[in-house]
C-alpha positions as semicolon CSV with decimal commas, in nm:
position;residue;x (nm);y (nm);z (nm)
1;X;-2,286;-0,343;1,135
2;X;-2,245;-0,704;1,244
3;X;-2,220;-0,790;1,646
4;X;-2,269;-1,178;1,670
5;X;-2,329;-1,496;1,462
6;X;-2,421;-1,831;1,534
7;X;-2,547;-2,114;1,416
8;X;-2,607;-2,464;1,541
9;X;-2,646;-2,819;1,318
10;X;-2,569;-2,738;0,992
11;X;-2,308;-2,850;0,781
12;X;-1,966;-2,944;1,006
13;X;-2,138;-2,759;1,279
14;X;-2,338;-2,941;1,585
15;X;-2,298;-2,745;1,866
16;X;-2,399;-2,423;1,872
17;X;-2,092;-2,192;1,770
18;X;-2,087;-1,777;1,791
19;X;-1,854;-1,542;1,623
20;X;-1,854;-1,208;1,758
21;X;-1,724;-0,870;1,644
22;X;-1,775;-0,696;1,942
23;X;-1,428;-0,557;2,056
24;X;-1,266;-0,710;2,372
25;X;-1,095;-0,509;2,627
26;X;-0,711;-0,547;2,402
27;X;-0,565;-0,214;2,386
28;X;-0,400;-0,244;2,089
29;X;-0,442;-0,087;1,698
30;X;-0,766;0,094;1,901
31;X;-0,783;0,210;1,476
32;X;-0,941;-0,109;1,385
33;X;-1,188;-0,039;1,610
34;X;-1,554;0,108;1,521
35;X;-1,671;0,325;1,838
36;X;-2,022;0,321;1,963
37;X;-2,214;0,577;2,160
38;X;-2,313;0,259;2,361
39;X;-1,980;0,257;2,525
40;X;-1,908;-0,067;2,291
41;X;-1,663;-0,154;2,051
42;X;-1,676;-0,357;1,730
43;X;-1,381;-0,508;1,523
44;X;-1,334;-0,378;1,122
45;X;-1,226;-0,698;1,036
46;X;-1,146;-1,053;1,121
47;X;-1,007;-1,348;1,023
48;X;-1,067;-1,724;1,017
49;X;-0,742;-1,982;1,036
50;X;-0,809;-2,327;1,017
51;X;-0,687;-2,680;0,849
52;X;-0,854;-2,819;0,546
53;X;-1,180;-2,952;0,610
54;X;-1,195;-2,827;1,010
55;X;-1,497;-2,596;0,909
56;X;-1,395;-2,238;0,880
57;X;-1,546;-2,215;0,526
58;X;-1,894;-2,345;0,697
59;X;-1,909;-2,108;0,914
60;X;-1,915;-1,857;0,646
61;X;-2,165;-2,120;0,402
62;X;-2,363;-2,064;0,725
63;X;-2,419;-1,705;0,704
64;X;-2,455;-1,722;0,354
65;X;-2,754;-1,971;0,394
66;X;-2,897;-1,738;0,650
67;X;-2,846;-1,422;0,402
68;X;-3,015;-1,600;0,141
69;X;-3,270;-1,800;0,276
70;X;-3,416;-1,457;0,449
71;X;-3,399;-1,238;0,040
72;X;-3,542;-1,539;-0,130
73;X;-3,767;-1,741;0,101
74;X;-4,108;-1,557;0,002
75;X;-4,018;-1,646;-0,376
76;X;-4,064;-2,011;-0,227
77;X;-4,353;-2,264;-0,404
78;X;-4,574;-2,448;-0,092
79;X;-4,387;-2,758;0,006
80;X;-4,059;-2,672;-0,116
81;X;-3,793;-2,809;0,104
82;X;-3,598;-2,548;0,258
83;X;-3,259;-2,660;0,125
84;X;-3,055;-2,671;0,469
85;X;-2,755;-2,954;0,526
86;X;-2,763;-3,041;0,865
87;X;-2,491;-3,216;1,047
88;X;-2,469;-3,561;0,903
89;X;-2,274;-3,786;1,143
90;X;-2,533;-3,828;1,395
91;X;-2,904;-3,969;1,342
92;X;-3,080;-3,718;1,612
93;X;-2,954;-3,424;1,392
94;X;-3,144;-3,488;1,072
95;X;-3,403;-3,440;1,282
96;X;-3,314;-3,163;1,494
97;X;-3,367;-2,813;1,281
98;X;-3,074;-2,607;1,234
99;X;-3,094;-2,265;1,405
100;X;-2,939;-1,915;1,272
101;X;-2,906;-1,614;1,478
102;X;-2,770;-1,286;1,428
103;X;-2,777;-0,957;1,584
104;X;-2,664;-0,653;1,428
105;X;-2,734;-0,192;1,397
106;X;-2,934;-0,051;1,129
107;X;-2,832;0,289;1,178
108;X;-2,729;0,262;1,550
109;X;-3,040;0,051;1,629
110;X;-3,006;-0,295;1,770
111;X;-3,138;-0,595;1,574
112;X;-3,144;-0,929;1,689
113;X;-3,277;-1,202;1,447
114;X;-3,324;-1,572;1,417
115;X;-3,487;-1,870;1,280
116;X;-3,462;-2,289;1,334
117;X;-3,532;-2,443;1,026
118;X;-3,597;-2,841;0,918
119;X;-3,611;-2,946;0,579
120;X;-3,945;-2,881;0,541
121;X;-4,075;-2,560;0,738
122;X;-3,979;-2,321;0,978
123;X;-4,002;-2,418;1,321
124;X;-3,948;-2,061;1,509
125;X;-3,877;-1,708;1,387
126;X;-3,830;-1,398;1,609
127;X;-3,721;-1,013;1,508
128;X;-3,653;-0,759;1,822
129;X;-3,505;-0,443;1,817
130;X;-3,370;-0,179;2,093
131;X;-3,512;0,149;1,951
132;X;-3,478;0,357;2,299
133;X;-3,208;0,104;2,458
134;X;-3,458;-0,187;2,554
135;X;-3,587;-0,527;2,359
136;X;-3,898;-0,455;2,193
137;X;-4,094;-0,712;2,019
138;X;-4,166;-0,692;1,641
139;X;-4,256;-1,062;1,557
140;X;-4,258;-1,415;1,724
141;X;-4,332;-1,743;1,572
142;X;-4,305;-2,055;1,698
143;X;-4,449;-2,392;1,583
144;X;-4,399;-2,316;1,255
145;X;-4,788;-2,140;1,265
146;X;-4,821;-1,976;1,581
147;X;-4,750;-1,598;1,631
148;X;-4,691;-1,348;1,848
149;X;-4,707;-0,954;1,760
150;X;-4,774;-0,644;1,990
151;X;-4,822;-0,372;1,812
152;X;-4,981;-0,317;1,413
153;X;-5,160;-0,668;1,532
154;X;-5,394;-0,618;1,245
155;X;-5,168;-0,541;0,979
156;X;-4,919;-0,848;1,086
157;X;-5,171;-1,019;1,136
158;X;-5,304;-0,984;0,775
159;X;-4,881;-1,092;0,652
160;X;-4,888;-1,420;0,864
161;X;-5,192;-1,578;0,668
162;X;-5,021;-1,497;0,339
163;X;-4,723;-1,680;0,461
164;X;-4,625;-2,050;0,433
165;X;-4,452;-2,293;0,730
166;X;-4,143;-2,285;0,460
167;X;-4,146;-1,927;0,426
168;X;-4,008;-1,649;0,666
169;X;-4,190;-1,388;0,813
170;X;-3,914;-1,148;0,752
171;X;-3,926;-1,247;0,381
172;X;-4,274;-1,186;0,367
173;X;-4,343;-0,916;0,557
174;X;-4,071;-0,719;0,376
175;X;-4,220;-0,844;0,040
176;X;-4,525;-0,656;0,164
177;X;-4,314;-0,356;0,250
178;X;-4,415;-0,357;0,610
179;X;-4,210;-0,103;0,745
180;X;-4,102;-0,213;1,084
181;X;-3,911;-0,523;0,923
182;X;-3,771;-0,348;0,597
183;X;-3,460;-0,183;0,788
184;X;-3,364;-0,557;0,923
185;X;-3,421;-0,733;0,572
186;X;-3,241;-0,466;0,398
187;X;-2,934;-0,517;0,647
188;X;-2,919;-0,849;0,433
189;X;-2,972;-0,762;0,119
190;X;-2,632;-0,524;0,211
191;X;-2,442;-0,844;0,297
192;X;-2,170;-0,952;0,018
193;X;-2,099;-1,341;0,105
194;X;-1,857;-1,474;-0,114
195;X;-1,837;-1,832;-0,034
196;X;-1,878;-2,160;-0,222
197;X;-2,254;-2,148;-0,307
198;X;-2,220;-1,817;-0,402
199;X;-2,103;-1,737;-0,743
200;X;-1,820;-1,454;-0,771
201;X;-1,951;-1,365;-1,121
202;X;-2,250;-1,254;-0,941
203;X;-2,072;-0,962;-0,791
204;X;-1,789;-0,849;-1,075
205;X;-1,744;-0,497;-1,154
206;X;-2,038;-0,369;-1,359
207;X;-1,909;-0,304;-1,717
208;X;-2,144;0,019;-1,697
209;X;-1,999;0,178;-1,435
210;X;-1,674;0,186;-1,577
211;X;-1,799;0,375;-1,799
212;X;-1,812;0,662;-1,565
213;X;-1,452;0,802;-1,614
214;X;-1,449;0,943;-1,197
215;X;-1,507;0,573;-1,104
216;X;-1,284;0,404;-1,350
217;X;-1,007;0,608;-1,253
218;X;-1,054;0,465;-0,890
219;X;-1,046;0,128;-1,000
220;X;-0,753;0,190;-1,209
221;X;-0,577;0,382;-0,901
222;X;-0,637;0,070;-0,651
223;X;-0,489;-0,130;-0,969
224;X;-0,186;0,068;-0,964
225;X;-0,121;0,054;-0,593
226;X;-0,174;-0,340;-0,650
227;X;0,125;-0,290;-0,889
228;X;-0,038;-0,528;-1,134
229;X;0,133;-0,323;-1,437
230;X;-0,213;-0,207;-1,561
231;X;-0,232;0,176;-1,672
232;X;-0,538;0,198;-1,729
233;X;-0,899;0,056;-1,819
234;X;-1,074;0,098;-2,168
235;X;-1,441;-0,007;-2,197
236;X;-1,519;-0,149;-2,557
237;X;-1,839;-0,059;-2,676
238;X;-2,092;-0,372;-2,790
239;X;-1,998;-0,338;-3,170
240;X;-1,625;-0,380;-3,074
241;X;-1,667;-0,734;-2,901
242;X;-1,505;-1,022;-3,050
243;X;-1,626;-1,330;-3,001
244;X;-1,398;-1,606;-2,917
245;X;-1,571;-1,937;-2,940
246;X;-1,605;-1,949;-2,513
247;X;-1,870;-1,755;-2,432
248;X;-2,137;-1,990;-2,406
249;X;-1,862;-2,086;-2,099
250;X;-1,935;-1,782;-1,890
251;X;-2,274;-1,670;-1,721
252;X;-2,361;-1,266;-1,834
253;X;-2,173;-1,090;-1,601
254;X;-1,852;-1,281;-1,673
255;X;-1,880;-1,267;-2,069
256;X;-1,922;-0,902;-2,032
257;X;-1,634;-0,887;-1,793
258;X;-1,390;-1,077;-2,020
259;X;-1,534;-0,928;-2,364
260;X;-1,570;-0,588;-2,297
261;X;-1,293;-0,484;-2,080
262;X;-0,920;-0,442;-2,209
263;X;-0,642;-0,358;-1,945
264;X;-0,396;-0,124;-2,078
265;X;-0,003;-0,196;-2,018
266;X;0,278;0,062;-2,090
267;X;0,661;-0,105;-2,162
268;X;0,974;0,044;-2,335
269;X;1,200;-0,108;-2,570
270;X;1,560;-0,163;-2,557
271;X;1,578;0,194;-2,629
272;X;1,374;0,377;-2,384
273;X;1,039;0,395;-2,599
274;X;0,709;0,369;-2,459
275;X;0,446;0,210;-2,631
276;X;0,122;0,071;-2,476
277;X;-0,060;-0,233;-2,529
278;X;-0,376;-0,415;-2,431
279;X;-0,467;-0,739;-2,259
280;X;-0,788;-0,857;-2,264
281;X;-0,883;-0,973;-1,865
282;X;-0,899;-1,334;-1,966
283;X;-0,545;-1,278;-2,108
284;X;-0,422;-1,147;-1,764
285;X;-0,340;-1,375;-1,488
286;X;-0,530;-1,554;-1,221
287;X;-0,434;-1,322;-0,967
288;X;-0,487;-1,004;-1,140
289;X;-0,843;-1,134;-1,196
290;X;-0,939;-1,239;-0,868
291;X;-0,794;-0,894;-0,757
292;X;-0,985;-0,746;-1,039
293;X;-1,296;-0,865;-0,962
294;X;-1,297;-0,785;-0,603
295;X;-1,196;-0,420;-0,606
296;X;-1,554;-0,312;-0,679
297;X;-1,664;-0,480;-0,399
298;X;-1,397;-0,370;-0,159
299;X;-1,442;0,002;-0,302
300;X;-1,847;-0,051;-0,277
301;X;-1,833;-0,166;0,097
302;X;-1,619;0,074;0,210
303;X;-1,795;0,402;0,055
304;X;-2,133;0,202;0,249
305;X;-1,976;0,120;0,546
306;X;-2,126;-0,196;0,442
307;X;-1,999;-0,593;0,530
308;X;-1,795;-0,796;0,290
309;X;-1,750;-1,187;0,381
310;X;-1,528;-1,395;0,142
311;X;-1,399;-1,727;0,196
312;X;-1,059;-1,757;0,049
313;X;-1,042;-1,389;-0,019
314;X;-0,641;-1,431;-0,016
315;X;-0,674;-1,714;-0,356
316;X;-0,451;-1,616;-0,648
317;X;-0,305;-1,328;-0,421
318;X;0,050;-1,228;-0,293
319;X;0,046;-1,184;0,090
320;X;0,140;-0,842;0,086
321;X;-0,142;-0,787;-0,163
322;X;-0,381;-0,963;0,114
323;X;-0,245;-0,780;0,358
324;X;-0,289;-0,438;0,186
325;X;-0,712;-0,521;0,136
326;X;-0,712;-0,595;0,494
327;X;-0,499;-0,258;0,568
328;X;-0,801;-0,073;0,380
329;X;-1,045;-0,193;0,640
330;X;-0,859;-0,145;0,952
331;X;-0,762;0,198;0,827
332;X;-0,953;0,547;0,988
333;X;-0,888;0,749;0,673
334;X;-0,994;0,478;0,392
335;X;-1,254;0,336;0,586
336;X;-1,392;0,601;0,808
337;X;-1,762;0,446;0,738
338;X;-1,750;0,131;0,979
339;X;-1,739;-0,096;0,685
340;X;-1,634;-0,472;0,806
341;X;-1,406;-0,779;0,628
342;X;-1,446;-1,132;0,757
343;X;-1,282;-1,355;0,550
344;X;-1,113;-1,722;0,541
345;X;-0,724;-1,778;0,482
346;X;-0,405;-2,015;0,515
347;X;-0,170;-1,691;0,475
348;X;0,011;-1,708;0,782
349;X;0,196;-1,388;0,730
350;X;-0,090;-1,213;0,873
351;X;-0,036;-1,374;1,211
352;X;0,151;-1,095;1,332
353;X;0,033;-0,861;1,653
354;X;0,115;-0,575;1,462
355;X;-0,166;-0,624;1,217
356;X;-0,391;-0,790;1,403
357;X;-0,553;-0,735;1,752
358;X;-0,563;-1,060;1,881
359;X;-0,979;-1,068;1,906
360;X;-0,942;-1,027;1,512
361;X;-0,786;-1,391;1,481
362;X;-1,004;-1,675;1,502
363;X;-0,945;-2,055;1,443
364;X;-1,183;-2,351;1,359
365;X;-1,081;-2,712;1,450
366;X;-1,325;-3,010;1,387
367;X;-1,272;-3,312;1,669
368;X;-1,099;-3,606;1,510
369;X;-1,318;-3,832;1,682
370;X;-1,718;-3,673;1,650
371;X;-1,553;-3,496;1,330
372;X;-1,771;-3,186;1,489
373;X;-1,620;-2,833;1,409
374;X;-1,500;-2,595;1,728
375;X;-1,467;-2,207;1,672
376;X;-1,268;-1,993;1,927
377;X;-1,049;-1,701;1,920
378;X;-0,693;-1,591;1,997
379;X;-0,831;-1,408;2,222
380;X;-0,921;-1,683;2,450
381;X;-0,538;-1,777;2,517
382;X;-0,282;-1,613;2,714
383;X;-0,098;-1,449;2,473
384;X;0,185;-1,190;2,554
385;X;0,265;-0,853;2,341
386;X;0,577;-1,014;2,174
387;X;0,472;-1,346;2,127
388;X;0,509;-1,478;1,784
389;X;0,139;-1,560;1,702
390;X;0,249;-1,744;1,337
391;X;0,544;-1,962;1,454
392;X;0,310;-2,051;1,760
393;X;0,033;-2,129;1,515
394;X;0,220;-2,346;1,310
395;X;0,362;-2,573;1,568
396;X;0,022;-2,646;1,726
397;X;0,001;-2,440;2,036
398;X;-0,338;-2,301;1,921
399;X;-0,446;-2,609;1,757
400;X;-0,645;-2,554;1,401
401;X;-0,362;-2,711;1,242
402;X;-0,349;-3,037;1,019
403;X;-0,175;-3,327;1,170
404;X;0,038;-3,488;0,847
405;X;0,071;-3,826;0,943
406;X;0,370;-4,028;0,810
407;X;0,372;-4,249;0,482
408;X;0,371;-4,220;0,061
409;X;0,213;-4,001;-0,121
C-alpha cells in the first residue's frame, strides 16, 4: 500500500512536492477508505486535475522513474548515466541531484525509501522499516560510496563492493536475493505505472490467459457492464492468424492482441433474428480498446490489492465509463483487498462530493513566472458539504486551470 510520494528537481518539479494517501480527518464515503490497525487511514484512490502542461503527468513520470530506476538499475553497465531530467529553467538544478522518496506497507510493515540521484551516480540511498512500530535501519549510503548497515554487516557488506556509484543498493541487494530488502523491491515490481515512458502494450491482457474460460468470462462480464456491445471473447489459435500487412507496426504483445483476439457482437435483423458476428480488436473503436486493454489490469490489481497509476486513464472513455473504474476501487465488496487507483484526468464530472472525499482530489499548477509546478489538495481549502467542487473548479477558485488569453487561432 502506498502512504507518501515525493520528489524534488526533476522534470517540471523544483521544489520538493509530496502526495499523500493517508486519509484526513473528512467523514465522508468512510468506504473509500482502507483501515489500519495503526489507527490510520489510507485513500483507495485519487485523482490529479490540472491544465495542460502544469505538471500533473510529471508527477506520475516521477514515480515511474523511481519504479524503474530501482527493477533495472543493477542491469546498469559502469558509467552509464542514470537517465534523470532535472528541472531545466534554472542553472543550480542541473547540478543539484533529484531526490525520490516513498514510504509504503509490505504486509502491514512500514517502508520508507529514497534515493538523490545526478546524472552520473547516486549520491544517497537509505531503506528503514518499522517491524515492531519503530525505525530500524536496513541500509544507508551517502556519498555515493559510503555505507552504513547494523545488522548482517558482513553479508551487506559483501553487496556494497559488487555495486556501482550508478547503481542502487536496493537493486543490487535484491539481485542477490538478500532477504531483508526483497519485500521493499518487490513492492515495486507490484507497481503498474502507466504514464508516457511507459508503454501500454507492455501491460495488455495476456492472449494466454484468455484462454482459461473462468477468466475470460470475467473479462467478458466487465465488457458487458461497459456496454461496449461485445458478447463474448474467442481466442484464435496461431494457425488461424491472418496476417494483414501491419504487423511489423506493433511490438509482440500488441500483434498478439490485435491478431489473435476476435470480439463477438450479437444484432437482429429487421425481423427479430439474431445472428452474431466478429470484430477483430483493431476493427473496434478507440475506446473499446483502451477499455480493453486496461481491464486486465484493473481486474489484476484488485484480486492483489495491488497499486495501479495511469496518466490519462479517462482517454478514449465516456465519463460514466471513468467513473464506473473508479467506483470499482472505492467499492468494499469489489475491492475488499486495499487495492489503490491514482490516475490523471480533465473529466470534470468527477468533481462531485458524492464521489469523491475531498482528500481524493488533487490539483497541479506550474507558476507562470518560474514555470515551477505546485501540487496541493482540495483538501487544503475550505470547502463546505454542498459546495459545487466542478463549477468552482472551472471558474478558478482552486486555481489548476488554463488561463485562455484573447486573440486568433
Amino acid at each position: 500500500m502506498l502512504i507518501q510520494f515525493s520528489v524534488e528537481n526533476y522534470l517540471s518539479i523544483k521544489e520538493k512536492v509530496t502526495f499523500s494517501m493517508l486519509a484526513s480527518n473528512d467523514k465522508e464515503h468512510p468506504g473509500h477508505l482502507i483501515s489500519s490497525d495503526k489507527r490510520a487511514n489510507y485513500l483507495k484512490s485519487a485523482v490529479i486535475y490540472g491544465a495542460n502542461a502544469s505538471g500533473k503527468s510529471n508527477i506520475l513520470n516521477a514515480f515511474w522513474f523511481m519504479v524503474d530506476y530501482v527493477l533495472t538499475s543493477h542491469e546498469r553497465q559502469l558509467n552509464k548515466l542514470t537517465g534523470r531530467v532535472p528541472f531545466k529553467f534554472s542553472e543550480q538544478t542541473f547540478l543539484d541531484p533529484s531526490r525520490f522518496e516513498v514510504i509504503f506497507t509490505v504486509n502491514g510493515i512500514r517502508y520508507d525509501y529514497g534515493f538523490s540521484v545526478t546524472e552520473k551516480e547516486i549520491t544517497e540511498e537509505y531503506l528503514y522499516h518499522y517491524p515492531l512500530g519503530r525505525p530500524a535501519l536496513i541500509f544507508e549510503r551517502k556519498h555515493t560510496d559510503q555505507y552504513r548497515f547494523t545488522s548482517d554487516i558482513d553479508l551487506q557488506n559483501s553487496l556494497k563492493d559488487r555495486n556501482s556509484p550508478n547503481k542502487l543498493y536496493l537493486s543490487t541487494a535484491a539481485n542477490w536475493n538478500y532477504d531483508k530488502v526483497k519485500p521493499a523491491f518487490q513492492w515495486f515490481a507490484s507497481c503498474i505505472v502507466l504514464c508516457k515512458y511507459s508503454s501500454l502494450d507492455n501491460f495488455i491482457l495476456d492472449f494466454t490467459k484468455l484462454r482459461n474460460e473462468v477468466y475470460c468470462s470475467q473479462i467478458v462480464e466487465m465488457l458487458q457492464i461497459a456496454d461496449l456491445g461485445i458478447k463474448s471473447l474467442q481466442i484464435k489459435n496461431p494457425d488461424e492468424v491472418v496476417d494483414y500487412g501491419l504487423d511489423s507496426l506493433f511490438s509482440e504483445n500488441h500483434r498478439n492482441y490485435r491478431n489473435r483476439v476476435d470480439a463477438v457482437h450479437q444484432v437482429s435483423d429487421d425481423h427479430g433474428n439474431l445472428s452474431t458476428y466478429k470484430l477483430r480488436m483493431d476493427e473496434e473503436s478507440d475506446g473499446t480498446n483502451s477499455y480493453f486493454k486496461l481491464v486486465g489490469l484493473i481486474k489484476d490489481t484488485l484480486e492483489s490489492g495491488g497499486l495501479l497509476i495511469a496518466d490519462e486513464i479517462d482517454a478514449h472513455l465516456h465519463p460514466l465509463l471513468t467513473k464506473h473504474i473508479v467506483s470499482l476501487f472505492n467499492s468494499a465488496e469489489q475491492n475488499p483487498n486495499g487495492a489503490q487507483l491514482i490516475f490523471t484526468s480533465h473529466n470534470t464530472n468527477l468533481l462531485d462530493l458524492d464521489i469523491l472525499r475531498r482528500d481524493q482530489i488533487w490539483f497541479t499548477e506550474k507558476d507562470d513566472k518560474t514555470a515551477i509546478t505546485d501540487l496541493f489538495s482540495l483538501y487544503d481549502f475550505s470547502v463546505r458539504k454542498d459546495a459545487k467542487i466542478e463549477k468552482n473548479y472551472l471558474i478558478g477558485r482552486y486555481g489548476a486551470i488554463p488561463f485562455i488569453k484573447g486573440g486568433i487561432l
